[in-house]
N, CA, C and O of each residue as an XYZ file, in Angstrom:
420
protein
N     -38.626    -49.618     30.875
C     -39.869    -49.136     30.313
C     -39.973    -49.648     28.878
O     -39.208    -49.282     27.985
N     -41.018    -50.560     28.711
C     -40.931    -51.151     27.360
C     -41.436    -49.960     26.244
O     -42.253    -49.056     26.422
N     -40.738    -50.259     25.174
C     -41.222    -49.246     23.622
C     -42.498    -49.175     23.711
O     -43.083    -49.833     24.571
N     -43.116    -48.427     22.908
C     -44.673    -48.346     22.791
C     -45.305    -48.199     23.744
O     -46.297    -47.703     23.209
N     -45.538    -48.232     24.769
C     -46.121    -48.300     25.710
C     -46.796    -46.772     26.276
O     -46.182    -45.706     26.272
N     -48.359    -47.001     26.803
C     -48.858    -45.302     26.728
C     -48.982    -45.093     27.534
O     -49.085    -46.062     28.286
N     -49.066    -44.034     28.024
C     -49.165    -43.493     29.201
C     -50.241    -42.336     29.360
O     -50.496    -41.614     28.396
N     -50.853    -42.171     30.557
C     -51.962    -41.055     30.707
C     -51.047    -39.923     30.763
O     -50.021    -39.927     31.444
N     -51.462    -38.886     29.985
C     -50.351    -37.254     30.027
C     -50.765    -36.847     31.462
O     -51.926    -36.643     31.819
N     -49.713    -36.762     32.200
C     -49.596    -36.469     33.976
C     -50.203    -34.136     33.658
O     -50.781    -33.393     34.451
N     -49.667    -33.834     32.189
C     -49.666    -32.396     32.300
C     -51.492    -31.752     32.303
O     -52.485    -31.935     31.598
N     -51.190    -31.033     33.395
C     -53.095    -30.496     33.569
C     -53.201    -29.465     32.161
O     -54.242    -29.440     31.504
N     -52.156    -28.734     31.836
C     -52.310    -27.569     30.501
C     -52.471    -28.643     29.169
O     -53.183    -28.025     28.378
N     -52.156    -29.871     28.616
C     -52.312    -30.276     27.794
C     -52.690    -31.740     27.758
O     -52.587    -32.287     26.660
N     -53.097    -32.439     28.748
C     -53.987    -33.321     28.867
C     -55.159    -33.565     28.331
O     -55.353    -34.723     27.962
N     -56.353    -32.459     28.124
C     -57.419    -32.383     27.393
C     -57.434    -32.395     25.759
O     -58.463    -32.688     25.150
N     -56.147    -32.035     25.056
C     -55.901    -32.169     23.605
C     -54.597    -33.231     23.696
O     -53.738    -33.036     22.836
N     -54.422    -34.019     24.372
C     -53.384    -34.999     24.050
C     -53.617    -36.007     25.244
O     -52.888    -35.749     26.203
N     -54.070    -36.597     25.342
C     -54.581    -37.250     26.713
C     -53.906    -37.990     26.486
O     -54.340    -38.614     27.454
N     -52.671    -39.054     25.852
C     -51.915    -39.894     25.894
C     -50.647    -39.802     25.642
O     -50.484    -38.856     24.872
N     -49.646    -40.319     25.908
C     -48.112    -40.339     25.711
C     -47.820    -41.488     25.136
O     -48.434    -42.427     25.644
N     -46.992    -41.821     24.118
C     -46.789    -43.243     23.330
C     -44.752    -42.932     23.564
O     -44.033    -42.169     22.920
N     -44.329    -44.009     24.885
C     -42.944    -43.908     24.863
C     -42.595    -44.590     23.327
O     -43.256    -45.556     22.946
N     -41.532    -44.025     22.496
C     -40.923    -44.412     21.933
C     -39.478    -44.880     21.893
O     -39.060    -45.526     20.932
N     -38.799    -44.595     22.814
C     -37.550    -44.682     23.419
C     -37.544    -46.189     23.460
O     -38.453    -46.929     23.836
N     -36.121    -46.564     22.916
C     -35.578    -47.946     22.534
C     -34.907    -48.202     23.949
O     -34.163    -47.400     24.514
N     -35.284    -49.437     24.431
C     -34.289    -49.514     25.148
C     -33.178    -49.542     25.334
O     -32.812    -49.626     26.506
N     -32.425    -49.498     24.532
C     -30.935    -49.509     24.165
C     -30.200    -48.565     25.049
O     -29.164    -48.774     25.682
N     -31.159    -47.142     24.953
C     -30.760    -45.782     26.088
C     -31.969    -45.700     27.284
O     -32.777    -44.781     27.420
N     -31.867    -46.802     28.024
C     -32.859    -46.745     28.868
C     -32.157    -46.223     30.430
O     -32.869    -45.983     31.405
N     -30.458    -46.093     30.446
C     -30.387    -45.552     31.287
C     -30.238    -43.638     31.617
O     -29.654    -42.917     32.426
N     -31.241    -43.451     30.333
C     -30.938    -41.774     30.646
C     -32.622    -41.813     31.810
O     -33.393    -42.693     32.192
N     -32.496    -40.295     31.987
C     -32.976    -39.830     33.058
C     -34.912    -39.372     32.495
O     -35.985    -39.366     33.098
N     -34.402    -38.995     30.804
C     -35.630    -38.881     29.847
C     -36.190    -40.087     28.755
O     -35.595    -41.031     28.236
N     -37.335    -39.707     28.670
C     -37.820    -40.637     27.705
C     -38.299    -39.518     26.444
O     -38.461    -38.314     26.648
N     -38.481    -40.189     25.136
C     -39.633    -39.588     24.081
C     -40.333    -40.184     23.664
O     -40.267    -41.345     23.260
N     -41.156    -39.453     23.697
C     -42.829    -39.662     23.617
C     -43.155    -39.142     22.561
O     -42.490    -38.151     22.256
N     -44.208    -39.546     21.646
C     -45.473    -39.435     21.134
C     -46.698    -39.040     21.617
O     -47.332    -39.884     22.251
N     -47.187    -37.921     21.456
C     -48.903    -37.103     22.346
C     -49.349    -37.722     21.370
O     -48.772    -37.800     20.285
N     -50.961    -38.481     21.787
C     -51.651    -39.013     20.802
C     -52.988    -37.897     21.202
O     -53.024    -37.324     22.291
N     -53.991    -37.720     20.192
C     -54.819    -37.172     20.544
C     -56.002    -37.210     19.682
O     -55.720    -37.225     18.484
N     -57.209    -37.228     19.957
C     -58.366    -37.964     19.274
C     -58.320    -37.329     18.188
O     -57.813    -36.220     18.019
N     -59.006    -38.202     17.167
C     -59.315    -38.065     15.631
C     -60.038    -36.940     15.535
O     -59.577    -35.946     14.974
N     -60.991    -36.962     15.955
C     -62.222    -35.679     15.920
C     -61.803    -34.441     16.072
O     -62.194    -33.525     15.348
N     -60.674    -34.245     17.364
C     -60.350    -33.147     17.683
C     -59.312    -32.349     16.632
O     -59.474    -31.131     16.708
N     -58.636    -32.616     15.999
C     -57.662    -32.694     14.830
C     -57.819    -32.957     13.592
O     -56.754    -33.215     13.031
N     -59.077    -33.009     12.692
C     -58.929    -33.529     11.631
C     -58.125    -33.088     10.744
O     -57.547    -33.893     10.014
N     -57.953    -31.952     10.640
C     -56.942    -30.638      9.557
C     -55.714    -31.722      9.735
O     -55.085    -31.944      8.700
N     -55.165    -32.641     11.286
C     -54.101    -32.831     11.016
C     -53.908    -33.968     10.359
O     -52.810    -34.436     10.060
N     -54.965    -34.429     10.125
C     -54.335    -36.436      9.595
C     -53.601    -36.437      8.148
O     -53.978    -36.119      7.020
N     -52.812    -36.762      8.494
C     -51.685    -36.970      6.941
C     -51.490    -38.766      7.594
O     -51.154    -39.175      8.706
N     -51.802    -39.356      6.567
C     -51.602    -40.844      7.128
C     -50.706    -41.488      7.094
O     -50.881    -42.614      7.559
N     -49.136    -41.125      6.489
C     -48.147    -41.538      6.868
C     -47.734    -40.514      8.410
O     -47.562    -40.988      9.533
N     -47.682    -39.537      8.157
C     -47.054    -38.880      9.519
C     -47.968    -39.066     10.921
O     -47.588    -39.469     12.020
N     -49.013    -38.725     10.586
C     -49.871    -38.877     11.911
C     -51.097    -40.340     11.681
O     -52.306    -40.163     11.532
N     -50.653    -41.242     11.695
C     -51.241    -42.619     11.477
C     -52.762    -42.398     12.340
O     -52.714    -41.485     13.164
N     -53.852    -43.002     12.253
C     -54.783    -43.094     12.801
C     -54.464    -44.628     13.408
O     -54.119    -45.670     12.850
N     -54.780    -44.231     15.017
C     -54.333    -45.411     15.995
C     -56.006    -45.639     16.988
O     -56.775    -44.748     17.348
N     -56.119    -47.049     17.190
C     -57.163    -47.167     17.915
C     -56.829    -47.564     19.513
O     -56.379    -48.639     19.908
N     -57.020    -46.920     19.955
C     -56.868    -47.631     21.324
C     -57.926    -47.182     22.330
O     -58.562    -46.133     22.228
N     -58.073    -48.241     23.491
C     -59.201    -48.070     24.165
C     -60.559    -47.979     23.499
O     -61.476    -47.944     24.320
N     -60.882    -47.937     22.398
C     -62.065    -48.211     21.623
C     -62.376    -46.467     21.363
O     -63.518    -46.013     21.428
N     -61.497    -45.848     21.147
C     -61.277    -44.720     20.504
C     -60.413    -44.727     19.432
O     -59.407    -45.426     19.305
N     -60.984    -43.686     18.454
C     -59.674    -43.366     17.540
C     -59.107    -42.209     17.800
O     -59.797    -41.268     18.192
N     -57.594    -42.078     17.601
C     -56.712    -41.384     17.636
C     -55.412    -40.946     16.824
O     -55.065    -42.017     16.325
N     -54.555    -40.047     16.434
C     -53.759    -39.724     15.812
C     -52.184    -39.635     16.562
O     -52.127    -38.763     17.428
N     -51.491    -40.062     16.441
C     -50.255    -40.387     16.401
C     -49.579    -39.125     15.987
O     -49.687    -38.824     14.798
N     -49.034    -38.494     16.615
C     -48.823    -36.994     16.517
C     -46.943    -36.851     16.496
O     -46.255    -36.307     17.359
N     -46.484    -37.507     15.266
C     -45.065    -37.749     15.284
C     -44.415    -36.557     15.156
O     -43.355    -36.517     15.780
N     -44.644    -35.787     14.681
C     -43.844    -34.614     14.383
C     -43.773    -33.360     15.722
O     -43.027    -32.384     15.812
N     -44.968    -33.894     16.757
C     -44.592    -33.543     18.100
C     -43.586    -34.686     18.822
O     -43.195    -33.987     19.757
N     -43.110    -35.595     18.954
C     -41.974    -36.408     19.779
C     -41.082    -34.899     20.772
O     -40.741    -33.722     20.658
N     -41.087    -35.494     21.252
C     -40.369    -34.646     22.893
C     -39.964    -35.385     24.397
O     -40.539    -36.183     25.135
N     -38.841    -34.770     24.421
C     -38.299    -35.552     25.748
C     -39.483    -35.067     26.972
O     -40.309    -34.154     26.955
N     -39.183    -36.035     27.943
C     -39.755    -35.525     28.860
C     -39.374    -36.429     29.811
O     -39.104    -37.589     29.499
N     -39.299    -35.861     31.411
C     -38.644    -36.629     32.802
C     -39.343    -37.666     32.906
O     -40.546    -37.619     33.163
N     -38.556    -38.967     32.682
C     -38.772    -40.415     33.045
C     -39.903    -40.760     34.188
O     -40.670    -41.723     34.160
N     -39.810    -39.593     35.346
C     -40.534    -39.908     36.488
C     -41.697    -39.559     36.296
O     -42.423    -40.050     37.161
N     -42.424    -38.735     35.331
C     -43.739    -38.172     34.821
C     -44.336    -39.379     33.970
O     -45.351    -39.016     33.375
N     -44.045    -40.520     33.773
C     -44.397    -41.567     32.804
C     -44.724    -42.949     34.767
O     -43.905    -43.739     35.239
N     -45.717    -42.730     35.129
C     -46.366    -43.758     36.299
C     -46.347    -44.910     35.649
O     -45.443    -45.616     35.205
N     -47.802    -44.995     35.677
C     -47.859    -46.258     35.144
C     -49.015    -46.886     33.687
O     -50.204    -46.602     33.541
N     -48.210    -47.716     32.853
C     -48.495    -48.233     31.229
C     -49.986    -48.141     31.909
O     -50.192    -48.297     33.113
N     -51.146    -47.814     30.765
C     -52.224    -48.021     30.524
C     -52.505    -48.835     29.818
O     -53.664    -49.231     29.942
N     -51.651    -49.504     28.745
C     -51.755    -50.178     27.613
C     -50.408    -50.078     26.782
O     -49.412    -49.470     27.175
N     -50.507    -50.706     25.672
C     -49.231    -50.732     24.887
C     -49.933    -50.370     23.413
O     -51.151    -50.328     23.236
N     -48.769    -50.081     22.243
C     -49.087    -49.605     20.840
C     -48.318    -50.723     19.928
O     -48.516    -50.734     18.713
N     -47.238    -51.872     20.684
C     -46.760    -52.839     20.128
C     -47.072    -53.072     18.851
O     -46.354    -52.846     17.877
N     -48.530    -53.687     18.863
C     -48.602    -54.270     17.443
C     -48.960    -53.126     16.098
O     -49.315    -53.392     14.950
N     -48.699    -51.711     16.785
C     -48.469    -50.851     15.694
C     -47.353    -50.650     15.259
O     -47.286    -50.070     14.175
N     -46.064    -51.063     15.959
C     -45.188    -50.669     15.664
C     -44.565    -49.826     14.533
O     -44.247    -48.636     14.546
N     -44.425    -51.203     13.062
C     -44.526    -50.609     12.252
C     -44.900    -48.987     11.462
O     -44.261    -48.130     10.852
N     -46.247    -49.192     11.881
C     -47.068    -48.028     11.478
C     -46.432    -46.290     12.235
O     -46.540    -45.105     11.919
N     -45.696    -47.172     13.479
C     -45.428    -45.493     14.414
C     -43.711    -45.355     14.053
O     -43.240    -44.242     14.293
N     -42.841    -46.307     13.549
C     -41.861    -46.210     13.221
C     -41.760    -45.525     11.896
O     -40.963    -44.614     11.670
N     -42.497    -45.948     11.148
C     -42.571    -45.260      9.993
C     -42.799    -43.818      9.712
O     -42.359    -43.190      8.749
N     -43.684    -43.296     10.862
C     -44.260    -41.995     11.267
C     -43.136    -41.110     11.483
O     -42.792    -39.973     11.158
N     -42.639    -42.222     12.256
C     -41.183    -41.074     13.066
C     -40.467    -41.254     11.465
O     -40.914    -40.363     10.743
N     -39.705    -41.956     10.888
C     -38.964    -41.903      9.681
C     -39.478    -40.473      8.935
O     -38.813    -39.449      8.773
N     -40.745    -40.711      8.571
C     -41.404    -39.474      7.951
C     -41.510    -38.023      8.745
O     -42.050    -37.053      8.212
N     -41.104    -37.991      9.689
C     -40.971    -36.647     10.208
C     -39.573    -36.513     10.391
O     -39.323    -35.393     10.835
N     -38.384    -37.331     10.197
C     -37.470    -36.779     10.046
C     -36.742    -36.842      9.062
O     -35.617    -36.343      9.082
N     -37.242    -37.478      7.984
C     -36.372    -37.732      7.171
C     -37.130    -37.651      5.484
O     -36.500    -37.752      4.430
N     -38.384    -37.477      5.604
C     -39.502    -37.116      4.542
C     -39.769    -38.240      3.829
O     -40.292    -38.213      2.715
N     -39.485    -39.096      4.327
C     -39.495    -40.466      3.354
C     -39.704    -41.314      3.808
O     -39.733    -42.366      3.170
């Protein structure tokens, strides 16, 4: 399962405020059983939350969206079907996110 890569949220309770999953999981540990993810969830719906290092504003699908790092959470490998798209050329921007939610800097 390549990095970055999004996924439609399979969950019916939080699908409507997070409609996307952004794997972050390196492949390095690609033989565990979980992945972590990133919930992305539209700009509009969240504004209180945008801090623009932690929750980056991300475009995808011709929406904007927030990068919701300080939620990251495992979740069963088999709930991640199939890529809708990728966040690749954000990389940067979502690595940094995660740095800043764990490390404040």
């Amino acid at each position: 399962m390549p990095q970055f890569d999004v996924y439609r949220n399979p969950s019916n309770r939080t699908k409507e405020a997070y409609p996307y999953l952004v794997d972050v999981q390196n492949a390095v540990i690609d033989q565990l059983a979980t992945r972590l993810v990133v919930p992305l969830t539209e700009t509009t719906s969240r504004p209180n939350m945008m801090m623009k290092t932690l929750t980056p504003e991300i475009n995808f699908e011709g929406k904007s969206y927030l990068f919701m790092a300080q939620q990251i959470a495992s979740v069963p490998q088999e709930i991640l079907k199939r890529p809708v798209g990728t966040l690749e050329e954000a990389r940067t921007v979502l690595i940094d996110a995660i740095d800043f939610a764990i490390t404040g800097i």
